[in-house]
C-alpha positions in Angstrom: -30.7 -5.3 12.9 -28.3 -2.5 12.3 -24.6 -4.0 11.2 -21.3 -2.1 10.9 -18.9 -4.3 9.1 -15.4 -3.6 9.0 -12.7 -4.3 6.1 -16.2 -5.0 3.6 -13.8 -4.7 0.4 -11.5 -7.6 1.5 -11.9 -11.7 0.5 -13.7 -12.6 3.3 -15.6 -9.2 3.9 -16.7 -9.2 0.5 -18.6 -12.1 1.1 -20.1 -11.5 4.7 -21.3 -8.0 2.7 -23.3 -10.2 0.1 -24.7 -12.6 2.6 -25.9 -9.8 4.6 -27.4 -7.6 2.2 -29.8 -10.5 1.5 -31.1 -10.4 4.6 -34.1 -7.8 4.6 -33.7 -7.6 8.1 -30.2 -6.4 8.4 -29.3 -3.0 7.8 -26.0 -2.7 6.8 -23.2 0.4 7.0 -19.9 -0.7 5.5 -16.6 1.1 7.0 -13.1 1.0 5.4 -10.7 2.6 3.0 -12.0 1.6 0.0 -14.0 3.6 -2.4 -16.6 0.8 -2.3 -17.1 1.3 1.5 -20.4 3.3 3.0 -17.9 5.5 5.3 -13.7 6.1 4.8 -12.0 5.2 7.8 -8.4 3.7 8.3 -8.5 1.2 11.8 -4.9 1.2 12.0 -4.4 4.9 12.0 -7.5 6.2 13.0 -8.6 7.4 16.5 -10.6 5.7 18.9 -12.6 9.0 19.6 -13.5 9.6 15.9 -14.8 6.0 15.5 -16.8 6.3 19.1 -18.6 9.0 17.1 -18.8 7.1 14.4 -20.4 4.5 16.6 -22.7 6.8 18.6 -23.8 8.0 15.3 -25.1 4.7 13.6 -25.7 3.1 16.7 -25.5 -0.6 15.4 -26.7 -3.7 17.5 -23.6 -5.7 15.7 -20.3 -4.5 14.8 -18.0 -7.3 12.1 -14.3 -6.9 11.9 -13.3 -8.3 8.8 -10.3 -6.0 8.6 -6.9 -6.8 8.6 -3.2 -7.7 6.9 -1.5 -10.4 5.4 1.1 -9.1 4.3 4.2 -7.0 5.6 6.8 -7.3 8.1 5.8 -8.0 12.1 5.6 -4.1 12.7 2.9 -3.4 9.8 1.1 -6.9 10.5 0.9 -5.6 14.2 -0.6 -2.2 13.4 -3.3 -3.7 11.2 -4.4 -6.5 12.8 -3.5 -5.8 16.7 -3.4 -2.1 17.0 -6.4 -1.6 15.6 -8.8 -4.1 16.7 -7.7 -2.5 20.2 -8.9 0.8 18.7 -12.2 -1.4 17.3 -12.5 -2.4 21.3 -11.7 0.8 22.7 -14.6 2.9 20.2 -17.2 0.1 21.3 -16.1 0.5 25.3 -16.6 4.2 25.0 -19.8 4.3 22.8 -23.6 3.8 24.3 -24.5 1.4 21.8 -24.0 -1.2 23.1 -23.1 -3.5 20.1 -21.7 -6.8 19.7 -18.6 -7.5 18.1 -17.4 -10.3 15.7 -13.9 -10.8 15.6 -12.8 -12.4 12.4 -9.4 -14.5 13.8 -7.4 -17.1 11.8 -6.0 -21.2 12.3 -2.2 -19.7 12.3 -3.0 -18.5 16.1 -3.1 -22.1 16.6 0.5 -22.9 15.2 1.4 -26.2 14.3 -0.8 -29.4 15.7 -0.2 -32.5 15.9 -0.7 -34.7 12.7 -3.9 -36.5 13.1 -5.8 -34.4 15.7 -8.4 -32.1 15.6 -7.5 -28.5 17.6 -10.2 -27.9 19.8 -10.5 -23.8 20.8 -9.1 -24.8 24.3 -5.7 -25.7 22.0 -3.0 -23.5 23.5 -2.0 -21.3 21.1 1.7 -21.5 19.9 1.8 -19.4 16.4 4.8 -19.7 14.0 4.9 -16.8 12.5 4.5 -12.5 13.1 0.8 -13.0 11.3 -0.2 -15.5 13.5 1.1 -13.2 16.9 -0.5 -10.2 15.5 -4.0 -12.3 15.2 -3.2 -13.8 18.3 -2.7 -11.1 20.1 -6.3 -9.1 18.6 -8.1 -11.9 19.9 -6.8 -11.6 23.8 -8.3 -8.0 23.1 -11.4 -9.0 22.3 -11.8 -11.5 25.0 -10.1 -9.5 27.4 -12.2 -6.3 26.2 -15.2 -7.1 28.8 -17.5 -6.6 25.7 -20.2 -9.1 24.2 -18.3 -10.6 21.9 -17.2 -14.0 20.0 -14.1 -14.4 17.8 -14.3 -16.7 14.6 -11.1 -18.8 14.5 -11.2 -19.5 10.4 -9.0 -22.4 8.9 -8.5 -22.1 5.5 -10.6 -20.1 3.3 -11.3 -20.9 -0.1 -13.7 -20.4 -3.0 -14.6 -17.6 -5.7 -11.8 -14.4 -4.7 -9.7 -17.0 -3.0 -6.1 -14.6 -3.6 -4.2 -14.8 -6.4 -0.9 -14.8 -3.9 -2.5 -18.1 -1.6 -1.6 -21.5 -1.8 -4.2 -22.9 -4.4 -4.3 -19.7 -6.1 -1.2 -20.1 -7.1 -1.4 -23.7 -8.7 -4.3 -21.9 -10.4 -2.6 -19.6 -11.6 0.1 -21.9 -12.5 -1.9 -24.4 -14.5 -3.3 -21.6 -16.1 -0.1 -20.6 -17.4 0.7 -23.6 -18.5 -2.5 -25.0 -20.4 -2.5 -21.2 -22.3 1.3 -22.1 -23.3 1.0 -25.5 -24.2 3.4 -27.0 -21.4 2.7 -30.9 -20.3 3.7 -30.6 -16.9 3.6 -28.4 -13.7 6.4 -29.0 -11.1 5.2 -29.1 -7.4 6.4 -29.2 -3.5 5.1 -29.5 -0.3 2.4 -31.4 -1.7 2.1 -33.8 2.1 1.3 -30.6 3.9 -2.6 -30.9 5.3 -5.1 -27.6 5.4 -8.8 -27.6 6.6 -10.2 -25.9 3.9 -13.0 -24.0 3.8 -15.4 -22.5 1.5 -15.9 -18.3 1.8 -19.1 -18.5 1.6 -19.4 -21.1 4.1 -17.5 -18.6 6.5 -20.1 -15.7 5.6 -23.0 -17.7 7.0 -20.7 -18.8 10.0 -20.7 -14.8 10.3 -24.1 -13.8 10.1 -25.2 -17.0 12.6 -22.5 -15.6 15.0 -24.0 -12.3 14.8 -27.6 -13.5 15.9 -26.1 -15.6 18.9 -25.4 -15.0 22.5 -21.6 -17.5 21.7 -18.9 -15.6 23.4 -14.9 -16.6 23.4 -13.6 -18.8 21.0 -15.5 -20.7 17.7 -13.1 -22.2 15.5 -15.0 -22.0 11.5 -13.8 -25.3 9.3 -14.7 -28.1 7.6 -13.2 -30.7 9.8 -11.5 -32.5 7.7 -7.9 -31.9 6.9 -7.1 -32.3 3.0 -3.6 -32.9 1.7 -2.4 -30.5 -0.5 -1.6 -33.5 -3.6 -5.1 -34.4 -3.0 -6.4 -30.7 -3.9 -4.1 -30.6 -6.7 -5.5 -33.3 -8.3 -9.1 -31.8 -7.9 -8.1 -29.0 -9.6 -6.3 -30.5 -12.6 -9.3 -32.6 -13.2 -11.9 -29.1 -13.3 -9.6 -27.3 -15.3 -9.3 -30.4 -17.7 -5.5 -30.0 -17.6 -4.2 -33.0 -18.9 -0.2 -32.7 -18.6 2.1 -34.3 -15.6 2.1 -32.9 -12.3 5.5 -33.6 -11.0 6.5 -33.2 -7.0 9.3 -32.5 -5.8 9.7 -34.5 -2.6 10.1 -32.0 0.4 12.1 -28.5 0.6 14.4 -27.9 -2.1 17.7 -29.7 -1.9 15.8 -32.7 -0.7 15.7 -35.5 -2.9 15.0 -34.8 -6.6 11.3 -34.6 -8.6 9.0 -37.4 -9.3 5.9 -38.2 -10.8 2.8 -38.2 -8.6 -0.6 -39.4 -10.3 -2.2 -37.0 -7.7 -0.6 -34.1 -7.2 -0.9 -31.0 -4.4 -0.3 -27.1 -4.3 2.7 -25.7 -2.1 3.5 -21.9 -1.7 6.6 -20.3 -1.1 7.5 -18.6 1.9 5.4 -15.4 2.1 7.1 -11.9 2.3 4.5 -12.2 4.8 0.9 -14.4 4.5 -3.9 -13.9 5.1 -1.9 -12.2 2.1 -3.9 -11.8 -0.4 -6.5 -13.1 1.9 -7.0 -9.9 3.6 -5.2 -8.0 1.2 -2.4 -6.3 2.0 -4.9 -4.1 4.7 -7.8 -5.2 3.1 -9.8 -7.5 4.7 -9.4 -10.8 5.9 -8.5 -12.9 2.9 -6.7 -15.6 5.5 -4.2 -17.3 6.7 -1.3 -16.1 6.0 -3.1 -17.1 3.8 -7.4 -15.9 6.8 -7.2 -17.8 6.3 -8.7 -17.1 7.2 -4.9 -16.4 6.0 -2.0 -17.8 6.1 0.2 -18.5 3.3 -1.5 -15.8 1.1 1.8 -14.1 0.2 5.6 -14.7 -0.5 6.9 -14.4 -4.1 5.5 -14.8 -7.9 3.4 -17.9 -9.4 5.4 -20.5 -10.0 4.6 -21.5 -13.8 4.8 -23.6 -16.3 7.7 -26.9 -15.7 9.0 -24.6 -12.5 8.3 -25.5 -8.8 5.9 -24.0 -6.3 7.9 -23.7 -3.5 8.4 -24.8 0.4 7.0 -24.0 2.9 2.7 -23.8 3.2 3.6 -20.4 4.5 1.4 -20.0 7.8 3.4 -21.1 10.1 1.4 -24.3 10.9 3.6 -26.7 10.1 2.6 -30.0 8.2 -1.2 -30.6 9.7 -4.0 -28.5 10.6 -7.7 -29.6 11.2 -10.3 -27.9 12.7 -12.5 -29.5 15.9 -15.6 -28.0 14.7 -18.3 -29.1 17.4 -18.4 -25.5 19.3 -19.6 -24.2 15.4 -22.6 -27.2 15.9 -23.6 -27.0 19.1 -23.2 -22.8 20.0 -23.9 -21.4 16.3 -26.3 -24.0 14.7 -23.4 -23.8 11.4 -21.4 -26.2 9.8 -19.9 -26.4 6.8 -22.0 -27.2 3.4 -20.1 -26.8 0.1 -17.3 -29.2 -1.0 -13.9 -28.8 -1.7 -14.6 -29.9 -5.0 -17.1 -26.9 -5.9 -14.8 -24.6 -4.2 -11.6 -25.6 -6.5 -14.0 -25.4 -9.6 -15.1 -21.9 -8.4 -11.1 -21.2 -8.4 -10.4 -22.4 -11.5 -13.0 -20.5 -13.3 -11.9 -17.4 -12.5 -8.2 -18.4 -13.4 -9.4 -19.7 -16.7 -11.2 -16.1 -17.5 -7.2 -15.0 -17.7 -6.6 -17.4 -20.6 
């Protein structure tokens, strides 16, 4: 099976590359604008005729877009993650190859849900942010592109690469700081808020089984279970063997003053955009603002040691977000397999190589 995969050098790409490669049935053409890629080609400013050649040329039976922004204002968002998977849909319309294309989409399409509930892919879509309209908006494309092709709706993407700029890379990065100086306690908010995480490596398979499938529309890729943030936290203190106080502070800031939490969660600051770091600024898919797939992968420095992380989980999802995860099952054969628990050790190794 011939594969193109688009935005390879990204956090998610990255890791669909690996899983594909050891596939000895899969031959595999990586496209991008990184030196690391097979072929040098910018989606967001390049033409849909030179990419139709491009296309004619390799003629691959599967075409992966793991390409796209997290960070930037709504006009740069929109060219890298709307205008050019409408070039990505446009090049395949055009071409005689006939491929089929897997869109990689993100949870902040979703928006906010209600605490509790599982969004289904039927959910109507009510993003809160630019990232989320921009992702939003590539996946009506795709479904209204009359190709064969499936979108992967990822929750929140975590593991070995998870961005530096996302939500737990932060706390990472944080504690890091912290343990390396001495300080005995890490200050914390928006610890309540909820995230289906899921591992990247977990989302590579979900990749590779949506290639060899006939699923079209909509498959949301998660673990199912909403985690709160405090609860993550406290995972991560325990791998990294950090053995100060994690203090939160109770909401947004000019809400009610710190306290001590035995358990404590990660919060990020409002992203100068989010996927952030997730995709990269054009790189590919890191997620949700953070990818995500995706959101909340942005906004300003590390908060460090005895100063807060702050409000809001920047993906414009509100307080709750948990994946209904049956479509994965029942259309793709996939569900999730590694725990949270490896994932956040995975993290922390790779902050504690800074030390």
């Amino acid at each position: 099976m011939r594969v193109l995969l688009l935005g390879s050098g990204g956090f998610l790409g990255r890791y669909v590359a690996e899983h594909l490669l050891a596939d000895p049935a899969v031959q595999l053409t990586a496209l991008g604008r990184g030196d690391d890629a097979d072929v040098r080609f910018d989606l967001s400013n390049g033409s849909p005729g030179a990419l139709t050649r491009f296309l004619n040329a390799v003629h691959p039976g599967v075409v992966i877009n793991c390409a796209g922004a997290t960070r930037g204002g709504a006009r740069e968002l929109t060219r890298h993650n709307t205008v050019a998977v409408a070039t990505v849909c446009e090049s395949l319309r055009r071409s005689g190859c006939g491929a089929r294309l897997v869109q990689i989409g993100c949870s902040s399409e979703y928006g906010p849900s209600q605490p509790g509930s599982s969004t289904a892919e039927d959910a109507v879509p009510r993003p809160g942010g630019p990232y989320g309209v921009s992702k939003l908006a590539a996946t009506e494309l795709v479904l209204g592109s009359g190709l064969d092709a499936v979108v992967l709706r990822v929750f929140s993407p975590v593991g070995p690469g998870t961005p530096a700029g996302s939500p737990l890379g932060r706390l990472a990065e944080a504690m890091r700081r912290a343990m390396q100086s001495g300080e005995s306690e890490l200050k914390l908010s928006g610890l309540g808020v909820q995230r289906d995480f899921v591992d990247v490596r977990d989302v590579a398979r979900a990749v590779h089984a949506a290639s060899l499938s006939a699923a079209q529309g909509v498959v949301n890729i998660g673990s199912g279970r909403a985690v709160r943030l405090r609860e993550a936290a406290s995972v991560l203190a325990r791998v990294a063997g950090f053995g100060g106080a994690l203090h939160e502070i109770d909401g947004p800031p000019g809400r009610g003053g710190p306290h001590h939490v035995a358990a404590a969660g990660v919060h990020v600051p409002a992203p100068a955009h989010p996927h952030g770091a997730a995709h990269g600024h054009a790189t590919a898919h890191g997620h949700a603002p953070a990818h995500p797939q995706a959101a909340g992968e942005h906004g300003g420095g590390p908060g460090g040691a005895g100063s807060a992380i702050t409000y809001p989980y920047p993906d414009g999802c509100g307080s709750w977000q948990q994946a209904d995860v049956r479509t994965a099952r029942d259309r793709l054969g996939w569900r999730s397999r590694i725990p949270l628990e490896e994932s956040l050790a995975d993290i922390w190794m790779e902050a504690a190589c800074r030390i």
